[in-house]
N, C-alpha and C positions, 0 to 999 in steps of 0.2 A: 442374580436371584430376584432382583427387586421385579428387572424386564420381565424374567416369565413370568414370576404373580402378574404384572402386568395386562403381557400379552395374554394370557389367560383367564383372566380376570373380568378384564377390564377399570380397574381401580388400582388406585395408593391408595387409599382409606385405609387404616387399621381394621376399625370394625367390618368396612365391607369385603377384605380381605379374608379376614379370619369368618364371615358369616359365609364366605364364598369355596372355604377350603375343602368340606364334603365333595362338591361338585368336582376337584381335582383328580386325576388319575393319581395311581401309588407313585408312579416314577415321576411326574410332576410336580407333586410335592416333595420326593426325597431331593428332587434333583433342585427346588430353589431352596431348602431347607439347607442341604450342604452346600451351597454356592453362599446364601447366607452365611455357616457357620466359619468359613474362609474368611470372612471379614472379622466373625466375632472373634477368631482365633490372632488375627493379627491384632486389633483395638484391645483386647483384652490378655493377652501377651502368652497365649497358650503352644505347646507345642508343636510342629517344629518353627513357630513363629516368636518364640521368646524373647529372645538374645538383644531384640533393640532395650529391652527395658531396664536390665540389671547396668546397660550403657550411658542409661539416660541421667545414671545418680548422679552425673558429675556436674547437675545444676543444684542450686540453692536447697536448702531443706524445706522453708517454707513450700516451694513450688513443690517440693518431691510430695511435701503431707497432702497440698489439695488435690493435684492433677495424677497422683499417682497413688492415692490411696483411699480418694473417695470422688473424683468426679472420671477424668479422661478414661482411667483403665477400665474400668465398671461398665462403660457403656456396652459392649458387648454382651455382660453379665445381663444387662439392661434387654437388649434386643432380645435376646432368647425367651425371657420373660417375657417380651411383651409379644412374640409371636409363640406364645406358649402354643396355641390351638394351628399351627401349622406345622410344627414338630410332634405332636403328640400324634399327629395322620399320620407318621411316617416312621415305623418302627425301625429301621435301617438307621435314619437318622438319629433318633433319640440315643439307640447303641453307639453308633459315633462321636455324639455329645458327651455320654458318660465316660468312655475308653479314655478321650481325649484330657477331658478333665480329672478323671482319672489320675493318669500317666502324670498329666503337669503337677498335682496338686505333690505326688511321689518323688518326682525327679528332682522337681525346686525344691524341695524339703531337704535331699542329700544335698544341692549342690549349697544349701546355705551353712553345712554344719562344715566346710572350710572355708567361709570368708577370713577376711580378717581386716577388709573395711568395715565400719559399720554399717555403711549407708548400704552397702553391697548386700551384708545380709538381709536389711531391711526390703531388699529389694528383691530377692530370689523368696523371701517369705510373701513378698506382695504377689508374686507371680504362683506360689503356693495355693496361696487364699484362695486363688481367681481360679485354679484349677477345683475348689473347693465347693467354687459358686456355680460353675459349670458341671460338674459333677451333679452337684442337687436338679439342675436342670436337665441332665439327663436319666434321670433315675423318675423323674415326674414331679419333684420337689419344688418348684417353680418361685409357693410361696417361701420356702427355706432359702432358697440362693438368694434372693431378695432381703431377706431377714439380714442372711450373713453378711451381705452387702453393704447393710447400712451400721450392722458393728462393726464389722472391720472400720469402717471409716472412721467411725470415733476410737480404736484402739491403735490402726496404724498412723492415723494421724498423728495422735500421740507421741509415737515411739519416732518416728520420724523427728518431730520438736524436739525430742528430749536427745535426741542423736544432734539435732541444729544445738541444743543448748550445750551438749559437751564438746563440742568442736568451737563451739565457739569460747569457751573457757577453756579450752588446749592452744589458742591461739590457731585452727585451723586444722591441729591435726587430727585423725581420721583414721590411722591404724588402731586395732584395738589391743594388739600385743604391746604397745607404748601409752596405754593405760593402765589404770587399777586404782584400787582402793580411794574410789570418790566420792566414795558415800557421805565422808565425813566434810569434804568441801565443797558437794554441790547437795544439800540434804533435799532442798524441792526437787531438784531433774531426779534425783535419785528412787525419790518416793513416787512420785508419776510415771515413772519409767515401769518402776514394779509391778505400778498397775496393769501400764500396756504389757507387758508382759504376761504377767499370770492370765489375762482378759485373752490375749492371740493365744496363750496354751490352752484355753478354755475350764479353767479353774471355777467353778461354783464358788458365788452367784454372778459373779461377771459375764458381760454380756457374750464374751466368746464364748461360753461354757452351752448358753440357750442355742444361740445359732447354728453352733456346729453340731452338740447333738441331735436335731432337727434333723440336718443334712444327714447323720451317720444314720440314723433311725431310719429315716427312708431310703436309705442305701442296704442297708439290711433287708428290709420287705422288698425291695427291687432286684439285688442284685449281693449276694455276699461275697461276692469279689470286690466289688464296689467299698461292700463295708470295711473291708478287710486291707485294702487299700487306705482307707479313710483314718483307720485307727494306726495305720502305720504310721503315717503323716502328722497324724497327732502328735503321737512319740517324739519323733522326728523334729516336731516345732518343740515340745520343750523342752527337748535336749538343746539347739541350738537357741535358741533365745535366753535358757540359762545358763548358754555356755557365754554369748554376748552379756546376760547383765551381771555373770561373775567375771570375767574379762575386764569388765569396764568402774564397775563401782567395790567390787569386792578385792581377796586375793593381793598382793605384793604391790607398791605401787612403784610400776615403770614409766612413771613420765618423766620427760627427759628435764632439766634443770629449765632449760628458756622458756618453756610453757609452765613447769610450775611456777616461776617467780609470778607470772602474769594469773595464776587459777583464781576464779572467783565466779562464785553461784551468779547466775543471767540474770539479767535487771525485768523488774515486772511485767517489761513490754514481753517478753518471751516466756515468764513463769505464768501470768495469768490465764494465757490457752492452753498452758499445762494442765492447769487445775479445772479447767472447763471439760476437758478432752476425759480427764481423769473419770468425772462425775459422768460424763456419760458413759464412758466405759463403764464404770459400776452398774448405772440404774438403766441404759438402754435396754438391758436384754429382755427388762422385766413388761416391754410392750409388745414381745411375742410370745408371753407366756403357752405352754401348751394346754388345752382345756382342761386336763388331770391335773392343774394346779390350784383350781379353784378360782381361778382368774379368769375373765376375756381375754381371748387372744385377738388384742385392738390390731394389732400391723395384719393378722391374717384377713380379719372381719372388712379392713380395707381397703385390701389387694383383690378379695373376693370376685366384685364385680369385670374386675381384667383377665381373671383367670380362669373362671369356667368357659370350657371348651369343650367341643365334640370327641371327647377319650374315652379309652375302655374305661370300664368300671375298675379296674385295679389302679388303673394310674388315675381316677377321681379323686380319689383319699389323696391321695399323696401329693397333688396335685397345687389344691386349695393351702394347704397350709402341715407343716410338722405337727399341728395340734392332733389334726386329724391323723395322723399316722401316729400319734402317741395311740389318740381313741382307738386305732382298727388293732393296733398289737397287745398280747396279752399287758397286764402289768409287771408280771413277771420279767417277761421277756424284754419287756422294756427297761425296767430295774437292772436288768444282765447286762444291757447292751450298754447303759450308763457307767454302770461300775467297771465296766470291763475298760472302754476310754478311760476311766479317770484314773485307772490301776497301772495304764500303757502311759499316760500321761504322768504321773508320779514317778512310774522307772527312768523316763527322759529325764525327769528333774535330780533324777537321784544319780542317773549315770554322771549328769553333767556335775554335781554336786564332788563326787568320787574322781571326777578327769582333773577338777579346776581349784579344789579347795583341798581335799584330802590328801588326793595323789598326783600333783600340777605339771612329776616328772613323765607321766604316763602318755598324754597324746603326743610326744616329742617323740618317743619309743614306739611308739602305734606309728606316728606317722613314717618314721624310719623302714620300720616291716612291713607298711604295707605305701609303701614310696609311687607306685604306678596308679594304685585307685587314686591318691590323695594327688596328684598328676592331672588324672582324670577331672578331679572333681572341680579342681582351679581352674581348669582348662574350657570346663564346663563340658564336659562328655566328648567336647571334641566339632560339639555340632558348630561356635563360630568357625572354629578352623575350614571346616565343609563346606560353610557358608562363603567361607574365603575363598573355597580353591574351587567351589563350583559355581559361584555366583559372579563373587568381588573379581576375582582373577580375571573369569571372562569378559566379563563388562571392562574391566581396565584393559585389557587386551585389544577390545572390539574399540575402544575408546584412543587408546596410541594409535590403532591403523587408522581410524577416521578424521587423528588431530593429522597421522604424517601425510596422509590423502591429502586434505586441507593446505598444509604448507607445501607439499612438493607440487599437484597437482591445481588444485583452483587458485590458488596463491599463486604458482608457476603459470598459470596461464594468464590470472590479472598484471600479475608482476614482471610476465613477458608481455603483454600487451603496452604496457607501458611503456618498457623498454624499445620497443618497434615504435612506440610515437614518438618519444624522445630521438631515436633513431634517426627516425624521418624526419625529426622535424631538422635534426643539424643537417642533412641535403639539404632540405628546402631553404633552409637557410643559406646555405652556402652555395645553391643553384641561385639564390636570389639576391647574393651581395655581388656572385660574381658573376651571372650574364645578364643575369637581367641589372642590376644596378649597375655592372660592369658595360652592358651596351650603351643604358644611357647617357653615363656619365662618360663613356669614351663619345657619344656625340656630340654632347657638352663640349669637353673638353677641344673636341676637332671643331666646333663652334669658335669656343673661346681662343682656340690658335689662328682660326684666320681670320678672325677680327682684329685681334690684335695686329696680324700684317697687315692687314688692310686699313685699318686706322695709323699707320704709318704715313699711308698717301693724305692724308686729313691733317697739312702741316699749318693750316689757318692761313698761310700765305700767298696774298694775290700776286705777285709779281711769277708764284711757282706753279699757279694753275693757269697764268697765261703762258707761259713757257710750255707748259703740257698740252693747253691745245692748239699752239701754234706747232707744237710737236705730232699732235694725235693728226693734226692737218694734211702734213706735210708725208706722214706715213701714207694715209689715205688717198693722197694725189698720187703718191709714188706708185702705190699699190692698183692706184685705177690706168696709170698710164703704159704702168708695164704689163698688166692684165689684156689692155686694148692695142698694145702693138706701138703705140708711139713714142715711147723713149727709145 
């Protein structure tokens, strides 16, 4: 995506980018806008790109609070906003955006109401939110998904901590079916917890309660499927979140004996970002207020200048800030739209209240009848499996025939080449001890044999070399006389 603005272009500039997108064809733009959104959907864990994220809990809490609930996953949330004016040219796209966000903000809502790690839930609600923040970015919310962005981060961060602070007063553990009733031995995680919770349900005055209606609001003027989706998902988070904070501090207490002996509320190093995270979960929501509160809306007034862009006039309101989509809708309707979330949002609290405190025998018997969804939902719809047998499978597949290529084949050729030197070299060796060492040393040796006879005649004795050549003499006469005829 980034190449065709590029090519296209001629710039990476932001601003000469987005001052440059008019001049774009439609399919130019749709086509680096979705190329784009390919990326934003993996960084931002949307679907069918999710699944690494809900994988990633099995590191540290503090890392899960910062990189996964207010900087790494965002970024995405981030890019759309800040190429709001090359999405807004492309109505293909922007429908894409919303669908997407959509879909994830739904799916991760059901797939969190069967965890039964905590971090796991906190993890399918992270991947929730983001479909939440994408959602507002394609409905033309740009400044709302932004808003929600920066509550989420102080309320999931939160819950995150207060998940690090009760595993670590469990001594590690992590099921929330081997908790309960912790209220009364961890009272700080317990209290801050409440917060992030009611804050991610969006409970008035907490700052989820601003950000999300923003986002529902202009999902209703865009798109009432959108909205309608949106208040699902509400539901949905306060069911499961107060199914997690009755699970965990409320209800029966199932912790097993070795981690009680050890239970004890977190030492300040881990209570005081409690109480930080806490307070801005409270008072953050109140810096996007919408202008029907009688307030500035400080976070919209200073996203302003990044977000007007070349868009219809319908997607201008909605655009700039949820203030202004309060402004453009009746107050009626606006009032409708609020009580109606917060009505959906009460039944989640109250169903969850009726599964875990009332009637505790009930989701054991649900889950029993209906044993295939609840299959489904642990399994996560099935999509890592898919991932498994259409991705993981064949890469491992393509990955054996390349390692047994490697040993049978280039291994077999270095390792026969070897073999053929070592080979040769025991000829050469053995051509070299035995003709060739073997010729010399038999000259040698036929050297040193007839030297030896011959230093035989070397007896130092004069009386025996004149005997030899009064002897050598006499052969010589003999031999000249009988040669010449006269003996």
């Amino acid at each position: 995506g980034t190449l065709l603005l590029l090519s296209s272009l001629g710039t990476l500039d932001i601003q000469g980018v987005l001052k440059g997108v008019p001049s774009l064809s439609a399919g130019m733009a749709t086509a680096a806008a979705l190329l784009l959104f390919v990326g934003v959907c993996g960084k931002s864990a949307q679907i069918p790109l999710h699944v690494w994220l809900p994988d990633a809990m099995a590191g540290p809490t503090p890392v899960s609070a910062l990189i996964h609930a207010a900087t790494m996953v965002t970024a995405g949330v981030y890019v759309l906003a800040r190429m709001a004016g090359l999405y807004v040219a492309s109505p293909t796209a922007m429908l894409v955006v919303a669908v997407v966000g959509g879909l994830t903000a739904l799916v991760a809502a059901t797939l969190g109401v069967a965890q039964t790690d905590i971090k796991k839930v906190l993890a399918y609600s992270t991947v929730s939110q983001l479909g939440y923040m994408v959602l507002a970015a394609g409905v033309g919310a740009f400044g709302a998904g932004v808003f929600h962005l920066m509550t989420h981060a102080f309320f999931k961060a939160l819950l995150f901590l207060g998940a690090g602070s009760v595993i670590h007063a469990l001594s590690g553990e992590q099921d929330i079916m081997k908790m309960g009733g912790l209220r009364t031995r961890l009272p700080w995680t317990h209290a801050t917890f409440l917060i992030g919770t009611l804050a991610i349900a969006g409970v008035p005055p907490l700052a989820g309660f601003f950000s999300k209606d923003e986002i529902l609001l202009a999902a209703w003027q865009r798109s009432p499927i959108s909205f309608v989706a949106g208040v699902a998902t509400a539901g949905l988070t306060a069911f499961y979140m107060m199914r997690l904070y009755l699970l965990v501090f409320r209800g029966r207490d199932r912790v097993d004996a070795h981690a009680a002996a050890h239970l004890h509320e977190s030492p300040r190093i881990m209570t005081v970002p409690l109480f930080i995270l806490a307070a801005l979960s409270i008072l953050g929501g109140f810096i996007g207020l919408p202008e029907g509160f009688g307030m500035p809306n400080v976070l919209g007034g200073w996203l302003h200048p990044v977000l007007p862009v070349p868009m219809s006039p319908a997607l201008e309101a909605a655009a700039h800030s949820a203030g202004a989509a309060h402004a453009a809708a009746p107050p009626d309707v606006a009032a409708g739209l609020i009580l109606t979330t917060l009505l959906v949002t009460a039944a989640g609290f109250g169903l969850a209240w009726l599964f875990y405190v009332r009637r505790p025998d009930a989701p054991g018997r649900i889950a029993l009848g209906a044993g295939a969804l609840r299959r489904a939902l642990l399994r996560g719809y099935g999509v890592d499996a898919l991932y498994q047998e259409t991705v993981v499978a064949p890469i491992r597949a393509i990955a054996g025939g390349c390692s047994a290529f490697d040993r049978l084949v280039i291994d077999g050729i270095v390792n026969g080449t070897g073999w053929t030197t070592l080979g040769s070299s025991y000829t050469s060796r053995a051509f070299d001890l035995g003709v060739v060492d073997g010729l010399v040393n038999g000259l040698a040796r036929v050297a040193a044999a007839t030297s030896r006879s011959v230093r035989m005649l070397q007896t130092g004795i004069v009386q025996s070399y004149a005997t030899a050549v009064v002897f050598g003499l006499f052969v010589l006469v003999s031999a000249y006389l009988i040669s010449s005829g006269r003996f």
